[in-house]
N, C-alpha and C positions, 0 to 999 in steps of 0.2 A: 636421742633423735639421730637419723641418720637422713642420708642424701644418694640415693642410688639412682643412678648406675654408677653414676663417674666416681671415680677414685681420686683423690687430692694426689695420688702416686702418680705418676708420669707413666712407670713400665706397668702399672699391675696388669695390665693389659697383653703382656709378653711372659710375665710371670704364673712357672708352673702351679703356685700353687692357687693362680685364680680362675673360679671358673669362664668362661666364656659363654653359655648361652645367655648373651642379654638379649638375645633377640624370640625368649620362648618364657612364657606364663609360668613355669616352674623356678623361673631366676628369682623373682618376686616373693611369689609365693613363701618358698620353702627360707627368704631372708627375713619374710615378715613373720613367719612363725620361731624362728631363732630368735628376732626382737622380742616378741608376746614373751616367750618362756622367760626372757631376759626380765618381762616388765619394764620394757622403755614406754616410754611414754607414744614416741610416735615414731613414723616413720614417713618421712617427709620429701618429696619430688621435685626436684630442679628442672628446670629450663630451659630451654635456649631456643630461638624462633630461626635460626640461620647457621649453615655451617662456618665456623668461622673462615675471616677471608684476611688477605694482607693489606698494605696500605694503596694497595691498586686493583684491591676488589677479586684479587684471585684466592684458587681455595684448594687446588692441586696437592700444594705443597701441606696446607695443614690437613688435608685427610689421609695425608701419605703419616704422618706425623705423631697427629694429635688421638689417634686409637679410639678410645672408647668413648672417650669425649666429643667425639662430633655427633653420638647418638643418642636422641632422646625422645621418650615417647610422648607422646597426651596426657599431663599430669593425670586428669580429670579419669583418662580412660585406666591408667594405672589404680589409681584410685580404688574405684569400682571393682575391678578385677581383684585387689588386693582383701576388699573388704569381706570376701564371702570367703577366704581361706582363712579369717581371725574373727576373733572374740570382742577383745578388749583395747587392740593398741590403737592410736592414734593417727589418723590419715591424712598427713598434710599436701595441699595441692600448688601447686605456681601458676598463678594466673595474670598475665600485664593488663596493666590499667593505662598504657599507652592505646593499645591496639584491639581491645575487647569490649563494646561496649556493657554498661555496668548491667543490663538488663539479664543477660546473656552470661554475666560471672555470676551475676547471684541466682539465678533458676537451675543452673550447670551445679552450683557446689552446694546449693542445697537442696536439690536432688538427690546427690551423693551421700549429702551427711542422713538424707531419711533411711535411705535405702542401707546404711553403717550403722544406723541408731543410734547418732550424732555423736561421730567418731571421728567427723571434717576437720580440717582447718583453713584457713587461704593465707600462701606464703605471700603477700604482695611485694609484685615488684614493676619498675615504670621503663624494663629496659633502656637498653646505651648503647644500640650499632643501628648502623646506615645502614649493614646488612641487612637487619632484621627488618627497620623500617621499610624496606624497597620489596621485602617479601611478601609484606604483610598492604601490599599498595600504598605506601607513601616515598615521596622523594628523597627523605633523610628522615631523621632521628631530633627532636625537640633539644631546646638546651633542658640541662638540669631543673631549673626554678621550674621551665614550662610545664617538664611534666611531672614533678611533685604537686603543683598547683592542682592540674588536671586530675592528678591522685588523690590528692584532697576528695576534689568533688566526685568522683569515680566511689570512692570509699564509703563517703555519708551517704549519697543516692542509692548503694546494695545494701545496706545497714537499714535505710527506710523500706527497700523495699522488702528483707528480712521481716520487718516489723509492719507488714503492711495488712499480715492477719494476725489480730488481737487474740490473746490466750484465749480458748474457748469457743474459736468461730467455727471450728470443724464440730459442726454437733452429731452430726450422724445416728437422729432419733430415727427410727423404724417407725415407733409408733405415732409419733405427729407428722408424719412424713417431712423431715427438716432436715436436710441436708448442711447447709450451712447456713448462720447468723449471717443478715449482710450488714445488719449493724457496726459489727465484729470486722470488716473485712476494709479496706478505705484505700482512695489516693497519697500520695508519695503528696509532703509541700512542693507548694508552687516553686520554678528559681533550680530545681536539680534534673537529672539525667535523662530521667524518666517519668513515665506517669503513672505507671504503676495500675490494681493492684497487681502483686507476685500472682503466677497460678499455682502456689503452693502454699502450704500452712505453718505455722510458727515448729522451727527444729525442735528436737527432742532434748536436745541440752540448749535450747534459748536462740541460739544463734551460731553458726559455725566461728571459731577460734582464729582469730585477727593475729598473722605472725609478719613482721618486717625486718629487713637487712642493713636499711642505709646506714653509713658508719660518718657521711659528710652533717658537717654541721646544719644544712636544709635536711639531710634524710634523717638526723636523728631528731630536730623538732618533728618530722613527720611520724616518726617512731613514738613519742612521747604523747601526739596527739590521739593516736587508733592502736596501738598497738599491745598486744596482752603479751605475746611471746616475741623477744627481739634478740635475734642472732648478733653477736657481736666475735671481731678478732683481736683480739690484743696480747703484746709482748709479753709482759711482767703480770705480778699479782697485782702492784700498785695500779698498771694501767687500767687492769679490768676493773680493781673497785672504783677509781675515779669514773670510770664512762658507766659502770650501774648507780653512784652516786648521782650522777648528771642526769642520765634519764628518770630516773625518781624523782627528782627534784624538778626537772622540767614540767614533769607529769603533774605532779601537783600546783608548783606556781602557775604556770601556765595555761592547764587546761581543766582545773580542778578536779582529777584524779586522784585517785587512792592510788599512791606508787603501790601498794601490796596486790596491785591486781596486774603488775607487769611483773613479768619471768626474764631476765637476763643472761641469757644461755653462754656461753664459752665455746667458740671451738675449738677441740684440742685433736692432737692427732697418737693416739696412743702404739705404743710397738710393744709385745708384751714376750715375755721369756721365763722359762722356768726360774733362772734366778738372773739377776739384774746383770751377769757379764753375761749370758745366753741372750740379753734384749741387746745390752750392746751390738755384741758379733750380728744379730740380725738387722740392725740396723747398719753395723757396715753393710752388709752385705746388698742391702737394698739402694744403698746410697750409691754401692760402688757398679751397680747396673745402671745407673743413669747413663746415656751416652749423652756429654757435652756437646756436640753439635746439633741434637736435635731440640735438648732443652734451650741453647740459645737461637734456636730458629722458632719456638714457641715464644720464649719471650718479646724477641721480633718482632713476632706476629701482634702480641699481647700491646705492645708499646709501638707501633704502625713505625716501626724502623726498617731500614735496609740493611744496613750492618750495624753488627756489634762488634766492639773492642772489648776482648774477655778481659783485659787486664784493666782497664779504663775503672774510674768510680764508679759505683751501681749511682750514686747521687746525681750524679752528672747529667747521667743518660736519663734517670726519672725528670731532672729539671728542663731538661733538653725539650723530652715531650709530653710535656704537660699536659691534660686534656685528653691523651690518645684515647685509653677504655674509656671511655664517657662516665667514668664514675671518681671523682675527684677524693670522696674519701678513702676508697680503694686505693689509690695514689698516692694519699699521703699518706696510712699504714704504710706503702712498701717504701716508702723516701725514711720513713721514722725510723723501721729498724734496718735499714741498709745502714744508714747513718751512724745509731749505734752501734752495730755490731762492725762496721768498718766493710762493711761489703764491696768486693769487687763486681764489675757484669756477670761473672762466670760464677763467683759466689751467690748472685740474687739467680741467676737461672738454675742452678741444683736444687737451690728451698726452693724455690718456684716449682719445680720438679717435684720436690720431696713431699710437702706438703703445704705448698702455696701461702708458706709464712704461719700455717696453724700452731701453735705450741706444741710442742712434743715432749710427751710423758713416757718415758724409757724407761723399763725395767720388769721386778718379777710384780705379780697381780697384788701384791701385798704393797709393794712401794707408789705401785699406780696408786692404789686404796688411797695411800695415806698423801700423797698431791691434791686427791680429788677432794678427797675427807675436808681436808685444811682450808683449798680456795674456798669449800662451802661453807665451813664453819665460820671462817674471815668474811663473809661475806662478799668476797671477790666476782662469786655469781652463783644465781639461784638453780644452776641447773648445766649443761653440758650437750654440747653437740657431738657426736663421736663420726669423726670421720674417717673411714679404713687405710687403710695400706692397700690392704688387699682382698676383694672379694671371693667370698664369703669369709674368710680361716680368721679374719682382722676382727670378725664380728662372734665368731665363735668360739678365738681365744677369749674375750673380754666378757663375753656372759657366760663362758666357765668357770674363768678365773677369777677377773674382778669385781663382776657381782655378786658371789658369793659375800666375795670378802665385806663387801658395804653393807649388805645386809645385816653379816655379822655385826659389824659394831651399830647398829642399827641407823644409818645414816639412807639405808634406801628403803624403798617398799619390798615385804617378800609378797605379797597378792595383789591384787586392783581395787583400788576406792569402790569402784560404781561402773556404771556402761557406759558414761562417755565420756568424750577427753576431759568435759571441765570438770567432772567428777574426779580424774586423776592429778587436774594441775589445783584442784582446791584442794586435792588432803595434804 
C-alpha cells in the first residue's frame, strides 16, 4: 500500500532522482501500474484540506519549506483517474467525516468503486487543524472525542446507506418491463445522518473497504469498531504485536467482531541497495541532504512553536506542547521513541525529516525479505504500508527487488485473487 504524492522524505522533492510532475495524470498512472505489476494490494490517497500554517496562522514560510507536501489532489478524483489505467489494484480514497456530509461520502465512493469494479476503499479520517476547519466554513476544529463521536455516526449512517439497496433490487428485466424492485430498495433507520435511499445499487464487492489511522486510545476503539484495514506506526516488533493484539482483542470483546476480518498494516520505510553496505551509503547519503534548519522549522511548524533548541530534550519540547497536531496519539508515538532512543530536538527533526518515525528497513532486497518475512510470520502484522524515500525509483527498487524475493519463498501473491480488493485482502 502506498500514499502518493507526499514522500515521508523531507528533500525527495529536490532529489534528482525523483520525478516532479505531480501536477500531470502520468505521475499516477504510470505508479499505479508499477504497484499492479508489483501486486500490491492498493494504492492509497492522503489528504490534507489546508496548507499548513504556523502557530499565527501564516503559511509563507511552510510553502517555501514544505515542497511536495503542501500538494494534494481530490482523493476521489485521483481515484477515478487512476482506475481506468489498472486492472486489479486497490483504490484507497481519504474522505473527512468532520466536514463531508455522510450522504455525499457514500454516493462519491461508491460511485468510484462501480465505475473500478469494487476496487474502493475509504481511508477515514476526522481531521485536526483550525486550518482546515476555517477553509472548510467553520470557526475551529472539534476536540478529539467530538469528532470521533461524530465519526461514529458519519460511519454507520454511509454503511446504511451502502445497504440501502437490497442484493437484487437492480433487476433490469426487459421483458417485464422492471427496472428496479422497490421492495428491494428502503430508508436508512430513523436517529442517523440521513434518509436515504442511496441513488445507487449494492458495490460489486459488497461494500467499499473500511481503512482507519487513529493510533490514540479513542481512535483505536474507533479502529476496532469499523475498521477492516488499520494503518499503524510502531517502534519495535514487540510494539507492533502488542497494538495488532489490542485491536483483535478490542474487536471482538467489544464489538463482537471476528479479529480475522481486520488487516494490521505496519508502516515501514524501506531504503534498498544492491548489497546491505550499498543501502547503507544511500541512506547516508539521503540523511546527509537534510538541511537542519528547514527540518526544524517543519517541526516548528508541526508542534505550533516559535523556536526551537536543537540541543534541548526532544521530551521536553513534545511535553511542552502538548495538544499542538490535534492528534494526541501521534504525540505520544513521537514523545515514546524520542524517549527511547534519547532524542535531542535536532535528532526528532532529521527522523522527522527522514521518515516521520516509520521504521526503516536498510539493506540488499534479500535482508528486507527476511524483516518483512519475520514481522509476518511473528505475527507483528498482517500486512505492510510501503512508504518511499523517493518517488517513483523507492517503488521500483522494491517490486524489482523485494517482491521477487517474497514470492520466492512464497510469503506473497505472484497473481490476483479475483477483481476486487476484498477478493485480494480474503486470499
Amino acid at each position: 500500500m502506498v500514499n502518493p504524492p507526499t514522500s515521508q522524505y523531507a528533500e525527495n522533492w529536490r532529489h534528482p532522482l525523483s520525478r516532479t510532475d505531480w501536477l500531470s495524470g502520468t505521475f499516477f498512472t504510470d505508479l499505479a501500474r508499477t504497484l499492479e505489476r508489483g501486486c500490491f494490494d492498493m494504492m492509497f490517497f492522503a489528504d490534507a484540506l489546508a496548507v499548513p500554517e504556523d502557530r499565527h496562522g501564516e503559511y509563507a514560510t511552510t510553502l517555501r519549506t514544505a515542497g511536495k507536501g503542501s500538494i494534494y489532489f481530490d482523493p476521489i478524483t485521483l481515484v477515478s483517474h487512476v482506475a481506468g489505467a489498472t486492472t486489479h489494484l486497490g483504490l484507497g480514497a481519504t474522505v473527512s467525516t468532520t466536514f463531508v456530509p455522510p450522504y455525499a461520502i457514500a454516493r462519491q465512493l461508491l460511485s468510484a468503486d462501480h465505475l473500478s469494479g469494487g476496487r474502493v476503499a475509504w481511508n477515514i479520517v476526522t481531521s485536526t487543524s483550525n486550518a482546515e476547519a476555517r477553509n472548510m466554513g467553520q470557526p475551529g476544529i472539534a476536540s478529539p472525542a467530538a469528532r470521533y463521536d461524530h465519526a461514529d455516526a458519519v460511519v454507520e449512517t454511509v454503511r446504511e446507506l451502502w445497504r440501502s439497496w437490497r442484493p437484487g433490487a437492480l433487476v433490469h428485466d426487459r421483458v417485464r418491463g422492471e427496472f428496479a424492485d422497490p421492495d428491494r430498495v428502503h430508508r436508512i433507520p430513523e436517529g442517523l445522518l440521513s434518509r436515504g435511499p442511496l441513488t445507487l445499487p449494492r458495490s460489486p464487492q459488497g461494500e467499499p473497504v473500511l481503512m482507519q489511522a487513529g493510533s490514540s486510545p479513542r481512535g483505536r476503539a474507533f479502529a476496532a469498531r469499523w475498521a477492516e484495514i488499520v494503518f499503524a506506526i510502531s517502534d519495535s516488533p514487540e510494539e507492533m504485536r502488542a497494538m495488532r493484539t489490542e485491536l483483535r482483542d478490542r474487536a471482538r470483546l467489544d464489538y463482537g467482531r471476528d479479529p480475522d476480518t481486520i488487516r494490521v498494516l505496519q508502516g515501514i520505510q524501506p531504503i534498498l541497495g544492491s548489497t546491505d553496505a550499498a543501502a547503507q551509503a544511500t541512506l547516508a547519503e539521503l540523511q546527509a541532504a537534510i538541511d537542519l534548519p528547514e527540518a526544524l522549522t517543519k517541526l516548528a511548524r508541526l508542534l505550533h512553536a516559535d523556536t526551537l533548541d536543537p540541543a534541548a530534550p526532544a521530551v521536553a519540547l513534545l511535553d511542552a506542547h502538548r495538544g499542538a497536531t490535534g492528534s494526541t496519539g501521534f504525540e505520544d508515538m513521537l514523545r515514546a521513541v524520542s524517549e527511547r532512543r534519547g532524542f535531542t530536538v535536532a535528532d526528532l527533526a532529521r527522523e522527522q525529516a527522514m521518515n516521520q518515525l516509520h521504521p526503516q528497513l536498510v539493506g540488499s532486497p534479500e535482508a528486507v525479505a527476511d524483516e518483512l518475512e519475520h514481522l509476518f510470520r511473528s505475527e507483528a502484522a498482517d500486512g505492510f504500508i510501503v512508504f518511499p524515500a523517493l518517488y517513483h525509483s523507492s517503488f521500483e527498487d522494491f517490486v524489482s527487488g523485494v517482491v521477487p524475493e517474497l514470492q520466492r519463498r512464497g510469503v506473497f501473491r505472484t497473481s490476483y485473487a479475483g477483481t476486487t480488493l476484498r477478493d485480494q485482502l480474503r486470499a
